[in-house]
C-alpha positions as CSV (number, residue, x, y, z in Angstrom):
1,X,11.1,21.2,5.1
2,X,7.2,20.7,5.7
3,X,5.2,18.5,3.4
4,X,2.2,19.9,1.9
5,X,-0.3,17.7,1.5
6,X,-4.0,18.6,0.1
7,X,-6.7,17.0,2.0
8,X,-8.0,15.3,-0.7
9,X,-4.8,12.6,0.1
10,X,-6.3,12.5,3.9
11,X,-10.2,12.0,2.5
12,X,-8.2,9.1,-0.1
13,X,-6.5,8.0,3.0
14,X,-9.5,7.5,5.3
15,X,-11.4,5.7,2.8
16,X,-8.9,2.9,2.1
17,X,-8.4,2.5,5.7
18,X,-12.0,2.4,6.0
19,X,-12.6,-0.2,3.4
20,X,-9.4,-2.0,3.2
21,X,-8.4,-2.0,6.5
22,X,-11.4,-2.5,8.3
23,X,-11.2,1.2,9.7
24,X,-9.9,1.3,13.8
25,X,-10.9,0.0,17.2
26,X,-10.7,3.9,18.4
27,X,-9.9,6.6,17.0
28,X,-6.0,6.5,17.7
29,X,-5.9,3.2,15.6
30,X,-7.3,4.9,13.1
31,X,-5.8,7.8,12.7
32,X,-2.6,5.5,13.0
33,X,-3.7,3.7,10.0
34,X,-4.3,6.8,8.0
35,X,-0.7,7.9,8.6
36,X,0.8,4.8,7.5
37,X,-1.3,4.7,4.8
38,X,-0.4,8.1,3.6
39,X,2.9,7.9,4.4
40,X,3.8,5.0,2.3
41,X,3.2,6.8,-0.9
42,X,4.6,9.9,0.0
43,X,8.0,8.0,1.2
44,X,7.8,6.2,-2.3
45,X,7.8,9.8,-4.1
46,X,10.6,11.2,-2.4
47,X,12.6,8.1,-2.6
48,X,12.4,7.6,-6.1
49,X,11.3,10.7,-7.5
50,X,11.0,9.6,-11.0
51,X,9.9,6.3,-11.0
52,X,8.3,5.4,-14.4
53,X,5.9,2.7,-15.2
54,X,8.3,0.5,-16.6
55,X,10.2,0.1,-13.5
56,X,7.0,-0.5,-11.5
57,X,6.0,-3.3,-13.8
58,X,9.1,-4.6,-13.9
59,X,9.0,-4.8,-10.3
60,X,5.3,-5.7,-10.2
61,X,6.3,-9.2,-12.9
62,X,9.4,-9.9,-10.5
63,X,8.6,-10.0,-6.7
64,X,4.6,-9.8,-6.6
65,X,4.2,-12.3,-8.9
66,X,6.7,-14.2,-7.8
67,X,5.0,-14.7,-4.5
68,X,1.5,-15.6,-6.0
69,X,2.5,-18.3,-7.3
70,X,4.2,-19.5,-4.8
71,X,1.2,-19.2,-2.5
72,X,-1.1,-20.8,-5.6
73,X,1.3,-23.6,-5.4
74,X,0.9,-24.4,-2.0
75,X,-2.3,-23.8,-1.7
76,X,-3.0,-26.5,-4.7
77,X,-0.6,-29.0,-2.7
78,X,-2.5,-28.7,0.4
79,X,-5.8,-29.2,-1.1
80,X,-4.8,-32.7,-1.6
């Protein structure tokens, strides 16, 4: 079975790697970067293929937030 996906995901794709991922040394780094970045979300869909918003924040209050405060707290302990 072959994915279809539009271009408009690629042109998404390279523009986050671009800005959040401070684009590639060549051009296989970057092109690496886009695939990862576009096959996260695509693995995500056809993993859980209905995943509502209610079990993304759920998830989001759990493990994410979680972690930020953990790194807030030591973060204000080592200021000291």
């Amino acid at each position: 079975m072959v994915l279809k996906i539009s271009n408009r995901f690629y042109t998404i794709g390279g523009l986050y790697t671009l800005l959040f991922l401070g684009g590639g040394e060549n051009w296989a780094t970057f092109l690496l970067k886009i695939t990862l970045v576009i096959f996260i979300p695509v693995a995500i869909t056809n993993v859980y293929g209905r995943y509502r918003t209610d079990d993304a924040i759920r998830w989001l209050w759990k493990y994410p937030t979680g972690l930020a405060l953990l790194g807030l707290a030591i973060v204000m302990l080592n200021k000291t």
